[in-house]
C-alpha positions as CSV (number, residue, x, y, z in Angstrom):
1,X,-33.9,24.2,34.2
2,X,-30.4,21.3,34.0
3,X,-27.8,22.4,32.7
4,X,-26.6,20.9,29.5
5,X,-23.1,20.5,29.5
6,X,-21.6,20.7,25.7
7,X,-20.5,18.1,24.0
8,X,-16.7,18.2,22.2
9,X,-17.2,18.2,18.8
10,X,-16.0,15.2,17.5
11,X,-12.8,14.2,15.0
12,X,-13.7,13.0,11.9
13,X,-14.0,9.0,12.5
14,X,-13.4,8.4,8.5
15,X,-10.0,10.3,8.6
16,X,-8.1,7.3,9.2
17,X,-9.6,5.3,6.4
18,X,-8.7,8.0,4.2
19,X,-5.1,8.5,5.0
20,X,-5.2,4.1,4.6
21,X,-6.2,4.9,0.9
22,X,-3.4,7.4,0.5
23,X,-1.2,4.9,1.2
24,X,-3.1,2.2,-0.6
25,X,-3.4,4.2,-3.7
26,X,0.3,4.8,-3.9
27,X,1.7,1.7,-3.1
28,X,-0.8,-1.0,-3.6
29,X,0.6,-3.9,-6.5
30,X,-1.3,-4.4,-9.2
31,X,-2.0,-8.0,-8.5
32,X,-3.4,-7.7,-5.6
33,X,-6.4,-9.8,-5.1
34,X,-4.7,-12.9,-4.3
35,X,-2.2,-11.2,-1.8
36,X,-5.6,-10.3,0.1
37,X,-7.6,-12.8,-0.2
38,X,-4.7,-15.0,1.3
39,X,-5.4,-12.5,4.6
40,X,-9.0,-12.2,4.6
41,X,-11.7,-14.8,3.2
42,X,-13.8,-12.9,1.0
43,X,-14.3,-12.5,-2.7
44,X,-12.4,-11.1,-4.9
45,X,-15.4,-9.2,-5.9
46,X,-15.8,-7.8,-2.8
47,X,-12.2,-7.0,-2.5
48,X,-12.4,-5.2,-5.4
49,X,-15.3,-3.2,-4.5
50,X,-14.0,-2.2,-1.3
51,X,-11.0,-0.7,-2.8
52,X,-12.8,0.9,-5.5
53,X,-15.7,2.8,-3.8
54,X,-13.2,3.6,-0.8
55,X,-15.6,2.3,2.1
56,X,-16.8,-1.4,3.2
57,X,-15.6,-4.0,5.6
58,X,-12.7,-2.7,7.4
59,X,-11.2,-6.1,7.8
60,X,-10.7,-5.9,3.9
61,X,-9.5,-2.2,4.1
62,X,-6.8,-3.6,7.0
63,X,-5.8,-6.3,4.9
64,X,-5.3,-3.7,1.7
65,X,-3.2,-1.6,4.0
66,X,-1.2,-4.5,4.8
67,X,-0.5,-5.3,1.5
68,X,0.5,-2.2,0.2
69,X,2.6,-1.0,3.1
70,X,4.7,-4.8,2.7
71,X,4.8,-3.1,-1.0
72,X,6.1,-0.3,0.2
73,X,8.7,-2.4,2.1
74,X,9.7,-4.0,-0.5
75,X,9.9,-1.4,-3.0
76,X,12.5,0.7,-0.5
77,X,14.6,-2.3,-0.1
78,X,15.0,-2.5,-3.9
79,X,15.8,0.7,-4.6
80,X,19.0,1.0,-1.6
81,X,20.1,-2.5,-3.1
82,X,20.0,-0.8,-6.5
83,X,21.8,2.5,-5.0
84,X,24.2,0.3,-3.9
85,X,24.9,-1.5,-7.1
86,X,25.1,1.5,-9.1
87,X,27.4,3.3,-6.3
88,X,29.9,0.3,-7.0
């Protein structure tokens, strides 16, 4: 009889995708749609779906990260501009 060597268990491949829509939930703009669609040529439709049921074409999931991280960005900025006016 061959010995079967075990396999490692493997990580869970959607983990990733889920920590993208922590990020996307919290930080995402409302109007989105155009921001992505200016990054990936698809329907708004479809970028709308993707974000809703949480799985699809990754490019679109990418291109929501992207977005909302740039949010993100932006939204730190602000606030230490606004620190520093109200410091003043």
């Amino acid at each position: 009889m061959t010995n079967i060597s075990k396999r490692k268990t493997s990580k869970n491949v959607h983990s990733h995708i889920d920590k993208a829509f922590a990020v996307i939930d919290e930080f995402l703009p409302f109007p989105y749609v155009d921001r992505v669609t200016k990054l990936v040529k698809s329907s708004p439709g479809t970028i709308r779906n993707v974000r809703s049921k949480r799985e699809g074409n990754i490019k679109i999931i990418e291109a929501l990260l992207k977005v909302a991280l740039e949010n993100k960005k932006q939204i730190e900025k602000n606030s230490k501009n606004f620190e520093s006016l109200i410091n003043q």
